[in-house]
PLY file of the C-alpha trace (Angstrom):
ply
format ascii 1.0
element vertex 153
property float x
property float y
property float z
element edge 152
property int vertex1
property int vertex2
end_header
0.00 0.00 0.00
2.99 2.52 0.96
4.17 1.45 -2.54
1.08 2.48 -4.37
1.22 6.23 -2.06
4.61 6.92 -3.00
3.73 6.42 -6.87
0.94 8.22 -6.89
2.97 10.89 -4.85
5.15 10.77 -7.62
2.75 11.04 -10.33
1.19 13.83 -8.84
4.78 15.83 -8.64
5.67 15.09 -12.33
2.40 16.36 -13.45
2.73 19.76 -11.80
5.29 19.62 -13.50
4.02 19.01 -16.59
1.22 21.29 -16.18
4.31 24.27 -15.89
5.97 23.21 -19.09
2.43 23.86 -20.71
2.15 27.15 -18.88
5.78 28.05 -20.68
5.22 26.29 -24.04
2.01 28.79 -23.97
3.93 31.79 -23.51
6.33 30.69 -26.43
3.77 30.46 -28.54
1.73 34.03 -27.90
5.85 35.14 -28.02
6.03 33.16 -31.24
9.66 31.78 -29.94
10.24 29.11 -32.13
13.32 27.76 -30.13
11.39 27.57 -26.53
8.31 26.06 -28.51
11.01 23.52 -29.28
12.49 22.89 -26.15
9.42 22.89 -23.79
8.05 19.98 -26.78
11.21 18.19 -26.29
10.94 18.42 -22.34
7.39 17.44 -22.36
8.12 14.26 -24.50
10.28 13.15 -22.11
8.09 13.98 -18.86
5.03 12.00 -20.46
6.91 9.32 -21.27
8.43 9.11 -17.27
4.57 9.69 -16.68
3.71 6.52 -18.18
6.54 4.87 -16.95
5.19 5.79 -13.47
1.43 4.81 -14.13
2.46 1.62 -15.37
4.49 0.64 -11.91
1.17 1.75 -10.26
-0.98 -0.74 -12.28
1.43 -3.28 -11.91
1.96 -2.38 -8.21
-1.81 -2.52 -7.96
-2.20 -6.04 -10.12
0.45 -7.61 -7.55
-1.74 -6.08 -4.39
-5.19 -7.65 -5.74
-3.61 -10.98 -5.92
-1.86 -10.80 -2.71
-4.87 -9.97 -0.88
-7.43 -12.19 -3.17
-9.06 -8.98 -4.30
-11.67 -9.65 -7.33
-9.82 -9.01 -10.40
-12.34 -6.86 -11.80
-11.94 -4.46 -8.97
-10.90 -0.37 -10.45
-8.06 1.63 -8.73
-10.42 4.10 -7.77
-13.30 1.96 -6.05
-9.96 -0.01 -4.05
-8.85 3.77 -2.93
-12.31 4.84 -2.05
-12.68 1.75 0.32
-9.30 2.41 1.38
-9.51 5.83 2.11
-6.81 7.65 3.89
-3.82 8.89 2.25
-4.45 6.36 -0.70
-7.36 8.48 -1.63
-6.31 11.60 -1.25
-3.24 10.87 -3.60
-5.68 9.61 -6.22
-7.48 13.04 -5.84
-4.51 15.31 -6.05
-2.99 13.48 -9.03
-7.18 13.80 -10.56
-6.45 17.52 -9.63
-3.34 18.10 -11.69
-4.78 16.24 -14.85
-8.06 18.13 -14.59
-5.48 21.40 -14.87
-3.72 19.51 -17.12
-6.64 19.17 -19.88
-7.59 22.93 -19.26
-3.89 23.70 -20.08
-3.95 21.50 -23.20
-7.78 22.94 -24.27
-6.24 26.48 -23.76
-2.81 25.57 -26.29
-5.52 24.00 -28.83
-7.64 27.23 -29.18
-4.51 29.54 -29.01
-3.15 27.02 -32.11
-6.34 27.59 -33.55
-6.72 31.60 -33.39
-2.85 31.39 -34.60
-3.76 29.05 -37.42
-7.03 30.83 -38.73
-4.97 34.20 -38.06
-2.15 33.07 -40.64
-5.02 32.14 -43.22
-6.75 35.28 -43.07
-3.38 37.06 -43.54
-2.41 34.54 -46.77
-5.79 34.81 -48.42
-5.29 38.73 -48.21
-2.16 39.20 -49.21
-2.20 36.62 -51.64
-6.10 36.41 -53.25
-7.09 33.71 -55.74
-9.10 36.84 -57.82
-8.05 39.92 -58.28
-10.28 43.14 -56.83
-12.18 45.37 -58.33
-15.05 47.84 -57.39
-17.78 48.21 -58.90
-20.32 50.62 -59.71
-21.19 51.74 -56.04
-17.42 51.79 -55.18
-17.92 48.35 -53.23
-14.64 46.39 -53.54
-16.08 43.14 -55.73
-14.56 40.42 -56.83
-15.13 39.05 -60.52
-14.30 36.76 -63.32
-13.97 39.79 -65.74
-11.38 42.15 -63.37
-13.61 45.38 -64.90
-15.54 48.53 -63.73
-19.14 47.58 -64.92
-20.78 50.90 -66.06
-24.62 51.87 -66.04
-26.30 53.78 -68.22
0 1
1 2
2 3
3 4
4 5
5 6
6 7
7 8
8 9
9 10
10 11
11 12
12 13
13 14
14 15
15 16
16 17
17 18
18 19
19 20
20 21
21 22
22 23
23 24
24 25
25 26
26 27
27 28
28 29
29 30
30 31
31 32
32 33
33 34
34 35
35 36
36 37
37 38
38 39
39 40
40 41
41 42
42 43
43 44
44 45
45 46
46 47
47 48
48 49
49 50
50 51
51 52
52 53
53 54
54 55
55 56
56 57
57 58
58 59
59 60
60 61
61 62
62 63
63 64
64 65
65 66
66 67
67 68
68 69
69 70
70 71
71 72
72 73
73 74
74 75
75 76
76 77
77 78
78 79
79 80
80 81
81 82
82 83
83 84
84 85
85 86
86 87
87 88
88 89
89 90
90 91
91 92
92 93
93 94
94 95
95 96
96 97
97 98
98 99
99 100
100 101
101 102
102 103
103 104
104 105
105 106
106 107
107 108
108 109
109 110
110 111
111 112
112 113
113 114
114 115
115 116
116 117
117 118
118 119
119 120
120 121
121 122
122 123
123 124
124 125
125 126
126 127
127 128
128 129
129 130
130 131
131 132
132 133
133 134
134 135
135 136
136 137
137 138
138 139
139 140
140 141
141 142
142 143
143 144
144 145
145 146
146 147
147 148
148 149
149 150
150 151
151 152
């Protein structure tokens, strides 16, 4: 049981610090440094995969505990830590904390990608349009197959 604290406790301090690495990498991308966008990528590879390094020793941890104690073998993490209670369970909830900040981090990067994305579209389709302009008769910029003033008479 001490064994299945301690990796939890562990899991909970490598997600905090995950969750800073996606505070920086979204600074370096409203900065628009290219070279920190690299490195905190690089830095958060490695932390997710000591991440699931660590939550695989916890499932294994928690495999060898069901058999040792003839627990049914259907039996969740969670519903063993909520009859547990303790400091089991309130491990469990911090490291439920960090990846609920954790997905609000990663939901906040996705729309920032996608205002910077849709931003550098707007800006090619001006600055590079498929048809030329022209205005027409009320002095309304229009675009058209023919590229002419059309005249009334």
């Amino acid at each position: 049981m001490d064994e299945l604290i301690d990796l939890l406790s562990q899991e909970e301090s490598l997600l905090v610090q995950i969750n800073n690495l996606l505070k920086k990498q979204e600074q370096a991308i409203v900065s628009k440094d290219i070279s920190q966008l690299s490195l905190t990528i690089n830095e958060l590879e490695e932390m997710l995969h000591a991440f699931e390094s660590l939550d695989e020793k916890r499932k294994s941890c928690f495999q060898n505990l069901k058999t040792i104690m003839s627990l049914p073998e259907n039996l969740s993490f969670y519903d063993f830590a909520r009859t547990c209670g303790g400091l089991l369970l309130e491990r469990l909830f911090k490291v439920i904390e960090q990846l609920n900040i954790m997905a609000l981090e990663i939901e906040k990067l996705q729309q920032l990608s996608d205002f910077q994305l849709r931003y550098i579209d707007v800006l090619i389709r001006l600055l590079n349009p498929k048809e030329s302009s022209t205005y027409d008769q009320k002095a309304s910029l229009k675009k058209g197959i023919f590229h002419r003033f059309e005249m009334e008479s």
